[in-house]
C-alpha positions in Angstrom: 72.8 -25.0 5.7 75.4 -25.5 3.4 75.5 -22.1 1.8 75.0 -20.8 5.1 78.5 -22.2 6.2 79.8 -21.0 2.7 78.8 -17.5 3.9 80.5 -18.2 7.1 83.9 -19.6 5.3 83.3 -22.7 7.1 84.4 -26.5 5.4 80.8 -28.1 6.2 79.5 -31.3 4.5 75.3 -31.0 4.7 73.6 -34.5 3.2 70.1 -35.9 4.7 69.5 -39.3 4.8 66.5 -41.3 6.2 66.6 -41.8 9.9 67.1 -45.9 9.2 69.8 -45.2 7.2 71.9 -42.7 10.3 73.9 -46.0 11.7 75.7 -46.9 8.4 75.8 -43.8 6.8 77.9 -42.3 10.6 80.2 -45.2 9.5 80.7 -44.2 6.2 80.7 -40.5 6.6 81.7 -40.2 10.1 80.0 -36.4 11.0 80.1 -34.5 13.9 76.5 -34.3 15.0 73.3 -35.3 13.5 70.5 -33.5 13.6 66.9 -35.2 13.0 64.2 -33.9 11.0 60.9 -32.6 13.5 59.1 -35.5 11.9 61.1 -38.1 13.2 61.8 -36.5 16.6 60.4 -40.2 18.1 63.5 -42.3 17.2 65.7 -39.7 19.3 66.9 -41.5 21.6 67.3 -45.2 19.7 70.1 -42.7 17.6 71.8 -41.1 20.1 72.8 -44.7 21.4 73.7 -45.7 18.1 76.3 -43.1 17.4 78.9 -41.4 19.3 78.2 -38.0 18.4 75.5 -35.0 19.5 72.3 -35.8 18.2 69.2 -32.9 18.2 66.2 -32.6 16.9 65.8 -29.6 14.7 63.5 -26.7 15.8 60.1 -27.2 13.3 59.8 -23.6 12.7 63.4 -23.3 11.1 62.7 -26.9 9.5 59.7 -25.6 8.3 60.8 -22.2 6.9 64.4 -23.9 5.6 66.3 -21.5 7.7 69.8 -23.0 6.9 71.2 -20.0 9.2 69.8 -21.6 11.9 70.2 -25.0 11.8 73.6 -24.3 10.9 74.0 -22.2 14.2 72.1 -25.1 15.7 74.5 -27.9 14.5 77.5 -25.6 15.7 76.1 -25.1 19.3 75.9 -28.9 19.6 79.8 -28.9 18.7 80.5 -26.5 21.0 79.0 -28.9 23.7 81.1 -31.6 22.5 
């Protein structure tokens, strides 16, 4: 993800953390959106009443192939919607 937004010329911040980490890590870091790994797709919901911003699962093909282009165009769809 983060060289695809280099190769789009756009100021993006990627970093992962575990999902039990998401509350203080948002205060800290303050993102956009979040966007959850396949594997954790169950604790959904619990984090999108935690923080105020878009929160997505990521699609488990592009997880799974690493397809930064597309989570990237993922993560930027869910800003649109803001």
């Amino acid at each position: 993800m983060q060289k695809a937004a280099a190769a789009r010329h756009l100021d993006a911040t990627v970093f992962a953390r575990g999902f039990g980490a998401i509350p203080q890590a948002y205060r800290k870091s303050h993102p956009d959106v979040i966007l959850l790994g396949p594997q954790v797709r169950y604790v959904l919901r619990s984090v999108q009443k935690e923080v105020p911003v878009p929160v997505a699962v990521i699609n488990m093909t592009d997880y799974g192939m690493m397809d930064g282009e597309k989570v990237l165009t993922q993560a930027l769809d869910l800003l649109s919607q803001k």
